[in-house]
C-alpha positions as a printed Julia matrix, in Angstrom:
507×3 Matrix{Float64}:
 -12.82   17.29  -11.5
 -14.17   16.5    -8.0
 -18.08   17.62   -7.88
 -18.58   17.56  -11.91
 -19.26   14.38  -12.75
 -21.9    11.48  -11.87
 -21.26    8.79  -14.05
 -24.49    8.0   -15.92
 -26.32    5.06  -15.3
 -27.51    2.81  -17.85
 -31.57    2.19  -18.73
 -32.71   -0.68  -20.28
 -34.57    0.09  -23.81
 -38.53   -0.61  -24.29
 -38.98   -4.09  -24.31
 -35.6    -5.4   -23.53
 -35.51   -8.69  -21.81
 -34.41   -8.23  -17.96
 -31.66  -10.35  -16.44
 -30.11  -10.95  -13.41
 -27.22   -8.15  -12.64
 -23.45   -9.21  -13.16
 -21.59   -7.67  -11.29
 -18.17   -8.02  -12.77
 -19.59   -7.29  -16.53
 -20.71   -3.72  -15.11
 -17.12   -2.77  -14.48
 -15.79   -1.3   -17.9
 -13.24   -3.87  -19.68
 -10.34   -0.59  -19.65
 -10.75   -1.46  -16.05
 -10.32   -4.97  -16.47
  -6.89   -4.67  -18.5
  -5.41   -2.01  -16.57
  -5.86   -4.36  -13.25
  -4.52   -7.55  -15.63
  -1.24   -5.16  -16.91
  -0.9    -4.34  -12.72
  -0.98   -8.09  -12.35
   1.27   -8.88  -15.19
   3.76   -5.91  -14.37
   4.0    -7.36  -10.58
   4.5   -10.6   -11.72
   7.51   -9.49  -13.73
   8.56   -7.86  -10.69
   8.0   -11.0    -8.49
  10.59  -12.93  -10.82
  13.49  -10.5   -11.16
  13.21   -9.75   -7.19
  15.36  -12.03   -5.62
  13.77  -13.71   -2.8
  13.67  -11.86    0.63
  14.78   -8.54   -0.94
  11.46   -6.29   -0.57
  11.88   -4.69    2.55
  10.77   -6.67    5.8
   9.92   -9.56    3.65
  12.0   -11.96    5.67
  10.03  -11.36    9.02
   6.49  -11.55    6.9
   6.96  -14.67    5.37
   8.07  -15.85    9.16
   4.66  -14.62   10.3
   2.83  -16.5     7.03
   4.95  -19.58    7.84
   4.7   -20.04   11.9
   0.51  -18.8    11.2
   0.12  -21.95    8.48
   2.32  -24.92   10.31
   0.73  -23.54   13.65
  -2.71  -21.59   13.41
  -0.72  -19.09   16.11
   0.08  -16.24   15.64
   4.23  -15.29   16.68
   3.46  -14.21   20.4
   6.77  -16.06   22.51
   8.53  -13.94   24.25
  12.01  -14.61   23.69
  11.65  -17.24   21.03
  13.06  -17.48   17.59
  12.03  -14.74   15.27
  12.73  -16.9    12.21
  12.27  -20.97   11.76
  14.94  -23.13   11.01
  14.03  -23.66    7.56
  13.38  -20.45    7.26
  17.31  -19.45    8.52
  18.76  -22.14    6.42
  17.53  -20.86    3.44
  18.5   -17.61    3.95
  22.22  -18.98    4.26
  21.81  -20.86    1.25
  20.34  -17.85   -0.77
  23.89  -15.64    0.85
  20.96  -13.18    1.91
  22.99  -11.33    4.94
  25.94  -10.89    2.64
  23.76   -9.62   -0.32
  21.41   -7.26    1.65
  22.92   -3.92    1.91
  25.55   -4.54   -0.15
  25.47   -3.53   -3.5
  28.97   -5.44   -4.73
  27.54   -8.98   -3.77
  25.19  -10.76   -6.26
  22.33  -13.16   -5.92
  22.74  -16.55   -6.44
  22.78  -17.95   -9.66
  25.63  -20.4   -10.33
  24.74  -23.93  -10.04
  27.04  -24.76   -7.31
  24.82  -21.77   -5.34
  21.35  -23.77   -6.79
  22.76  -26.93   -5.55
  23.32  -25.62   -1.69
  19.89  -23.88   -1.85
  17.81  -27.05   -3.22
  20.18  -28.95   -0.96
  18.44  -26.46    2.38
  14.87  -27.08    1.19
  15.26  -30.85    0.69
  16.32  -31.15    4.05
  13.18  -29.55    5.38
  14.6   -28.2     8.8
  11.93  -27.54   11.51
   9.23  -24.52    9.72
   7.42  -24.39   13.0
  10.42  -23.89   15.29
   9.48  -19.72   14.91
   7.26  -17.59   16.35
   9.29  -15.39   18.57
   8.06  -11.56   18.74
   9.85   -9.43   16.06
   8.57   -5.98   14.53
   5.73   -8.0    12.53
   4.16   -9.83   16.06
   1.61   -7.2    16.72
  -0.05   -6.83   13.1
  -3.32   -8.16   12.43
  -3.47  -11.58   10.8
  -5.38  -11.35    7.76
  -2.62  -11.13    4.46
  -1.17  -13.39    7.0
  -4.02  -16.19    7.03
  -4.5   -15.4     3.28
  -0.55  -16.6     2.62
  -1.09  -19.49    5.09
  -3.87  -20.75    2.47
  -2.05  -20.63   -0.63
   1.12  -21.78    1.32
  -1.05  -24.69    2.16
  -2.47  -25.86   -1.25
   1.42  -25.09   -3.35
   2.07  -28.55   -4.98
   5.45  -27.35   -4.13
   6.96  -27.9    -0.24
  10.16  -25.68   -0.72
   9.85  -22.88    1.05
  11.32  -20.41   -1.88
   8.45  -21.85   -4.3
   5.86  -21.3    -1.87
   7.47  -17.64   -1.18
   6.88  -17.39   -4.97
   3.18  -18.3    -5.3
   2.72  -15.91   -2.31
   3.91  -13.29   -4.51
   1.5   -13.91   -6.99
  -1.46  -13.57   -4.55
   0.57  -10.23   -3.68
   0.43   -9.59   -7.58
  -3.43  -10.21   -7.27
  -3.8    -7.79   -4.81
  -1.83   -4.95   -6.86
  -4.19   -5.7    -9.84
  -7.02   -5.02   -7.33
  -5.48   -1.74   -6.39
  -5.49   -1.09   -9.65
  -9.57   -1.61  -10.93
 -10.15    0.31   -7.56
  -7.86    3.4    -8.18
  -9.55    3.12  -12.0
 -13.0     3.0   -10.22
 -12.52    5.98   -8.42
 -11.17    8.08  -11.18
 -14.46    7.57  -12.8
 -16.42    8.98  -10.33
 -14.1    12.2   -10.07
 -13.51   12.8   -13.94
 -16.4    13.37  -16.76
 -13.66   12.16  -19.78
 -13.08    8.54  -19.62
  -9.35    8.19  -20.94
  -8.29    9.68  -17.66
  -9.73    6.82  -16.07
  -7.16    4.36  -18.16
  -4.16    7.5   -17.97
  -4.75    7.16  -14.05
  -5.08    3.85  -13.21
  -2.09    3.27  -15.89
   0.15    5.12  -14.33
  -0.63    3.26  -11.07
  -0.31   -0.35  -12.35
   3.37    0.9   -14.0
   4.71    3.08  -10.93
   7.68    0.8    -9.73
   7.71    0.65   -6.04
   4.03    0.12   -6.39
   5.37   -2.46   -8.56
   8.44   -4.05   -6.41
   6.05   -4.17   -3.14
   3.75   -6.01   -5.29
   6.17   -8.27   -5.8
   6.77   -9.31   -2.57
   5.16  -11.6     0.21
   4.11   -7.84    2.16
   0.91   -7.0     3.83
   1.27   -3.68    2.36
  -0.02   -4.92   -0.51
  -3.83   -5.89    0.94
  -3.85   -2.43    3.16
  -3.13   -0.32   -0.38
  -6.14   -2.34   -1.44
  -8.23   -1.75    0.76
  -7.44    2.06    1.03
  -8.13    1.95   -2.94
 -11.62    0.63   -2.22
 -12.34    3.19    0.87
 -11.68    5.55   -1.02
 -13.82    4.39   -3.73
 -16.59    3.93   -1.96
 -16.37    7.32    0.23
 -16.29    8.99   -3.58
 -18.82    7.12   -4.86
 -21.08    7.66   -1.83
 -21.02   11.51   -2.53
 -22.35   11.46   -5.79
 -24.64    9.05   -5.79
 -26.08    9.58   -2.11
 -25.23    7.15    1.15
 -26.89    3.71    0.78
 -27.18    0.31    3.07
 -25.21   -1.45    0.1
 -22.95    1.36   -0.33
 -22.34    1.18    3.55
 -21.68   -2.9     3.37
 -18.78   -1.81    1.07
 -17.19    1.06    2.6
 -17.4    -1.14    6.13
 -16.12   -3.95    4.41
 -13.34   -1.86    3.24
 -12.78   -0.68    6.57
 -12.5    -3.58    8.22
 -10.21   -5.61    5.75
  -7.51   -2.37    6.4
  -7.88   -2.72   10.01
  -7.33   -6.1    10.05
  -4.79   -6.44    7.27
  -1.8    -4.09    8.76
  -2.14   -1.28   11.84
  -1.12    1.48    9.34
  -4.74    1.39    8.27
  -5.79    2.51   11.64
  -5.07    6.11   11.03
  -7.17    6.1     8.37
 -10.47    5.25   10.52
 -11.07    9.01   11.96
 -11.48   10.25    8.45
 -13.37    7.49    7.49
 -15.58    8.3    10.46
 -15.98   11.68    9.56
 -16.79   10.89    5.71
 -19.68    8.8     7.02
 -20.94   11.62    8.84
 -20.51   14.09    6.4
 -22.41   12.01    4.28
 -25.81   11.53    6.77
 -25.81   15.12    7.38
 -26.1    16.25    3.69
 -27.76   13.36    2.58
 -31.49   13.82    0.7
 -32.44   10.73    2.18
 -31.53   10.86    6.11
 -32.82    7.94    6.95
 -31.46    5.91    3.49
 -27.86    7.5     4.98
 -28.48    6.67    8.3
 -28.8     3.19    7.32
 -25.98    2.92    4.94
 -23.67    4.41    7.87
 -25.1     2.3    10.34
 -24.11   -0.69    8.53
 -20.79    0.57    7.67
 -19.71    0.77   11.16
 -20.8    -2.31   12.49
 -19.28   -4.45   10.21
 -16.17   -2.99   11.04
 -16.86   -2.93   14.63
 -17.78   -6.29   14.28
 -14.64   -7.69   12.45
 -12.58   -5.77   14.74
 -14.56   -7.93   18.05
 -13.96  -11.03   16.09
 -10.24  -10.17   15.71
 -10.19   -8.95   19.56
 -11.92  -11.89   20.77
  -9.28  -14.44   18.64
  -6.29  -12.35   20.11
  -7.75  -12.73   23.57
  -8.75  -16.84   23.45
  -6.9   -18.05   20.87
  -4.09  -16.22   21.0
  -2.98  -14.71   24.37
  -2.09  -11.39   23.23
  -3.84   -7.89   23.75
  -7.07   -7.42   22.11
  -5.47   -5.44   19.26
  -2.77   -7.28   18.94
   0.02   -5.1    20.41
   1.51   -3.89   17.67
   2.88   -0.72   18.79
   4.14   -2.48   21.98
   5.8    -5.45   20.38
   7.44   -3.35   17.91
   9.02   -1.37   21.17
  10.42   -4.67   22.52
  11.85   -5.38   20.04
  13.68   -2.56   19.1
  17.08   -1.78   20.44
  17.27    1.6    22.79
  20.35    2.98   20.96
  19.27    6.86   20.95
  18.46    9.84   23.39
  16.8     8.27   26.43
  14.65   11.57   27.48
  11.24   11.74   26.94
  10.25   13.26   23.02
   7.81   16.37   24.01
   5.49   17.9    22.05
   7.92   20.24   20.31
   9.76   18.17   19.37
   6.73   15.52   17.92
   5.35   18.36   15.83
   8.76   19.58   14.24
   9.59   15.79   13.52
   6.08   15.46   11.61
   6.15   18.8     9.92
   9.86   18.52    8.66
   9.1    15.31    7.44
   6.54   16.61    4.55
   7.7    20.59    4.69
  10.67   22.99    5.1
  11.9    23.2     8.77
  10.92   26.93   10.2
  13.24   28.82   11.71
  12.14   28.3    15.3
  12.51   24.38   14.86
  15.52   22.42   15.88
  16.68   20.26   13.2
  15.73   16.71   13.17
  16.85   15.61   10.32
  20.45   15.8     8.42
  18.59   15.46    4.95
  15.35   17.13    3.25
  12.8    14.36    3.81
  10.52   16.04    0.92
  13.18   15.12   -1.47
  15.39   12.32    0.12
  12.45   10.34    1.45
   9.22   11.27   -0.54
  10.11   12.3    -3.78
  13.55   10.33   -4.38
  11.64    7.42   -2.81
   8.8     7.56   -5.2
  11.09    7.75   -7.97
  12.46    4.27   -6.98
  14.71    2.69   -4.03
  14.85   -0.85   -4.09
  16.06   -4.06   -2.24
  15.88   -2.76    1.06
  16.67    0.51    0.32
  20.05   -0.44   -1.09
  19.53   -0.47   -4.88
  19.0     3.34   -6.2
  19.41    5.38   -9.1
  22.47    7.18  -10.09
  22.31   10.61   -8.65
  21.47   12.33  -12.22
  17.74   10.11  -12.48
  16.42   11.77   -9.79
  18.04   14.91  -11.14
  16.15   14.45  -14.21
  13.18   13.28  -13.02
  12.78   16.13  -10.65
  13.18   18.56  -13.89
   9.8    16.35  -15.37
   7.44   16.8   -12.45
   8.11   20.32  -12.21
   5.91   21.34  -15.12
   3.21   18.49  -14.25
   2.87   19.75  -10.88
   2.25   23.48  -12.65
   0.04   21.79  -14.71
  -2.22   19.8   -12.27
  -2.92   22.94  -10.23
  -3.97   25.05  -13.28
  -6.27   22.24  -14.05
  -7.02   22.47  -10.4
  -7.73   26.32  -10.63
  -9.97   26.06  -13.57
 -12.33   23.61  -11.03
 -12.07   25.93   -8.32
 -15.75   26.29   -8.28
 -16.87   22.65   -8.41
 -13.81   21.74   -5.72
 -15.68   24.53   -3.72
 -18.88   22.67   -3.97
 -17.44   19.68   -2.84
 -15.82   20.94   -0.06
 -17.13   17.79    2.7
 -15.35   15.14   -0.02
 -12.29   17.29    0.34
 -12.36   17.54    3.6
 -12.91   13.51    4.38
  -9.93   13.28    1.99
  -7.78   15.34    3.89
  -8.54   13.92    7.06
  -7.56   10.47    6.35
  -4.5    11.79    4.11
  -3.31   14.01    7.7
  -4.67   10.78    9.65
  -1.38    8.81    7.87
   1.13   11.6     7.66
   0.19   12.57   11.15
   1.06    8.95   12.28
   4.09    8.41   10.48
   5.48   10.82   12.53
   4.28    9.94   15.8
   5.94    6.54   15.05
   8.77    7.82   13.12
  10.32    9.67   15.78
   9.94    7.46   18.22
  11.81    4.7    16.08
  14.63    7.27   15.33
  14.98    7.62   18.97
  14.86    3.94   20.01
  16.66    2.42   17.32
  18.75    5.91   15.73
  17.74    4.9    12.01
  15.35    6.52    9.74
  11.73    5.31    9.65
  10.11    7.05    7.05
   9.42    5.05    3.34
   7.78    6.58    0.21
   6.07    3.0     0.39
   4.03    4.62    3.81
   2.0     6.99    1.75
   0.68    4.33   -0.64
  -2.58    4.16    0.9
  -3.31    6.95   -1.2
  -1.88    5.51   -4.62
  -5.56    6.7    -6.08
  -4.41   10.85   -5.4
  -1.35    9.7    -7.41
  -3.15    8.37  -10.16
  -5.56   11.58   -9.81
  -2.32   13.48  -10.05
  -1.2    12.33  -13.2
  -5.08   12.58  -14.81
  -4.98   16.33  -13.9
  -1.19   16.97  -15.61
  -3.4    15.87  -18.54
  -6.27   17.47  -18.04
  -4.01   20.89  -17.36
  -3.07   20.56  -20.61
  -6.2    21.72  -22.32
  -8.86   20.37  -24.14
  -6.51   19.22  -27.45
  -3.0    18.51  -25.72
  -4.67   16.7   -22.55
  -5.33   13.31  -23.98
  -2.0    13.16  -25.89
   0.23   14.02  -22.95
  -2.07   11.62  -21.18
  -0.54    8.61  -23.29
   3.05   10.36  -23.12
   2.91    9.68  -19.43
   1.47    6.19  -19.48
   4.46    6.06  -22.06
   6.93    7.67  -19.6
   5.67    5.22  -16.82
   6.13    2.03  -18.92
   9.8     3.54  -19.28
  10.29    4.35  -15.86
   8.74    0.48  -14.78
  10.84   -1.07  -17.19
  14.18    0.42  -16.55
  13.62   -0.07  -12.4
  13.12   -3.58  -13.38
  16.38   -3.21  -15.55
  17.76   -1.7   -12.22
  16.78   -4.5   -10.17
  18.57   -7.07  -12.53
  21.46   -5.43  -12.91
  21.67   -4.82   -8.92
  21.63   -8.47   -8.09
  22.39  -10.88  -11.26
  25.3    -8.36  -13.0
């Protein structure tokens, strides 16, 4: 695993003719279909999702909408959170009395069709928005990206241009996907782990359904993908100025496509300097780190200086803030000390100790992480009956037994690669470590859960390097076919979510 391989690079034979590099031909064509099946699978997804029902998705299309008819981003205090259009065809689509409850279908009669083409026709104001709601303070940039393609649809309803939104969402998932297969390749010598990985990505189905939806999500898993991509690549083949461009470039699309990716930075930071100080070639690193921070410091001035002219907001947008305002102060009014912060974070990911008041009346490992991964869809209102995630637990038991053997028999190359581990770790605490800090402090303002197994995809690449090692744990002769029983098993468990989904909210 980690440490053993280095990809080899290819020479040209005596004689050959040279020609000008492309790019796109060096990445392997397994990469290429396993980010076209992500695409294709998210597509799928993006039809049989009724519109609005991926989580939040009503507030981000509101930010994609007031940013295209306005070039603002939603900063009025007190204003509408939602345009009229917007509003009307939620009523038309019967969204309130669908969302959280399971007995009510979607539309689909053409009585229903009628009142919803009926709403669009009529065109009601789309710029009338633009009031802060949870979504005000993120950075703009899935937002502009929407605005564009909002822009050129041939279509003006808004539920048609929600839908070709979804496909540059479904473009973004098929990114995550070459990146996660990328990165697999520089961790593992045998190349079908690189399709078994990136496989299991494109096919896990609430990577899937938040593909499917107009989410900013779906650019920060993205750009995690190709962080983390670059910070592997960087420590086998040595720190470089273009290797720099990308990692910065990586940086600063997260930071400016949702705040999330912020706790990411300080182990991004620390990568960069683990890298210069056991580089060969200081002053090669030097360069290649130099670069990498100042193109994210200087997207992140750019974005400053827009919020501060252009926009009349703070210089990072807020976020934090905005999300406090509008949130309603329904819980415990003290003060949350530092007790009670690091219990919240630990019992989120690990059992509660003795010493630690309970903060939860669930086990979050299970009910949140696991049970979440495993599939809840809609906004959390479509789930499995109670036996799936019975079962399913029952199957990861032995993979998880099987990945750390596989681990243990690499103890001595994860040894020697001890500063990549440590990076990792770092930006994996940097996430868990702020899901907390804003978890509890939702809980307490609002007194409902934060926490959503969606948070952790930043890291969709360790999942993928999960599943590679079940294989690998296998041995030698039973790796690769369990491999393809698992890319099996995650078609399966895709297909029946999507089953799920249907069933949910056509009958």
């Amino acid at each position: 695993m980690t440490g053993l391989h280095t990809p080899p690079r290819a020479t040209a034979r005596p004689g050959a003719r040279r020609s000008r590099p492309r790019p796109f031909r060096r990445i392997p064509a397994a990469a290429r279909w396993c980010a076209l099946i992500a695409f294709l699978n998210a597509v799928v997804w993006a039809f049989v999702t009724p519109v609005f029902h991926v989580p939040d998705e009503t507030s981000h299309v509101a930010y994609v909408q007031y940013f295209a008819e306005t070039g603002l981003v939603p900063n009025i205090q007190d204003g509408d959170g939602i345009s009229m259009e917007e509003a009307s065809v939620m009523d038309a689509l019967r969204f309130n009395a669908t969302i959280g409850n399971p007995d009510q279908l979607a539309i689909f009669s053409e009585a229903q069709e009628g009142v919803l083409d009926a709403a669009e026709r009529d065109r009601l104001d789309p710029s009338s928005g633009g009031g802060i709601i949870e979504t005000s303070g993120q950075p703009p940039l899935y937002y502009a990206l929407g605005a564009a393609v909002y822009h050129a649809s041939p279509w003006k309803g808004l539920t048609q241009r929600i839908m070709l939104i979804r496909l540059l969402s479904a473009l973004m998932a098929a990114c995550t996907t070459l990146l996660v297969f990328l990165f697999l390749r520089e961790l593992f010598r045998e190349p079908w782990t690189w399709t078994v990985g990136a496989l299991a990505v494109a096919f896990q189905p609430m990577f899937g359904f938040i593909s499917a939806g107009v989410h900013p999500d779906n650019l920060l898993f993205a750009a995690s993908a190709a962080l983390l991509f670059g910070v592997a690549r960087a420590f086998r083949r040595g720190l470089t100025p273009a290797l720099g461009a990308g990692i910065g470039a990586a940086m600063a699309v997260g930071a400016l496509s949702k705040l999330t990716f912020v706790a990411l930075l300080p182990g991004a930071l620390l990568a960069l300097w683990l890298l210069l100080w056991s580089a060969r070639d200081r002053r090669l690193a030097f360069q290649g780190a130099a670069i990498a921070v100042a193109v994210l410091v200087a997207a992140v001035a750019v974005y400053g200086a827009l919020n501060a002219v252009a926009w009349d907001r703070a210089l990072l947008g807020g976020g934090v803030e905005n999300a406090a305002n509008t949130a309603v102060n329904a819980g415990d009014p003290a003060p949350i000390n530092l007790g009670q912060q690091l219990g919240y974070t630990w019992q989120l990911y690990l059992p509660r100790l003795p010493f630690m008041l309970d903060q939860f009346d669930h086990f979050p490992p299970y009910e949140v992480w696991f049970r979440g991964m495993i599939g809840k869809f809609g906004w959390l209102d479509t789930q499995w009956p109670g036996v799936v995630y019975g079962v399913a637990l029952g199957l990861h038991a032995p993979l998880v037994v099987l990945a750390g053997l596989a681990l243990w028999r690499r103890r001595s190359g994860l040894a020697a690669r001890w500063p990549e581990l440590l990076a990792y770790l770092a930006m994996a605490l940097g996430v868990m470590g702020s899901i907390g800090f804003l978890g509890i402090r939702f809980t307490h303002d609002t007194g409902f859960g934060f926490a959503q197994a969606r948070y952790l995809f930043p890291f969709l690449a360790f999942y993928g390097a999960f599943v590679v090692l079940a294989g690998l744990g296998a041995g030698r002769r039973l790796g690769r076919p369990l491999g393809a029983l698992l890319v099996l098993l995650a078609m399966t468990h895709g297909l029946l979510a999507q089953l799920l989904v249907v069933s949910r909210f056509y009958g």
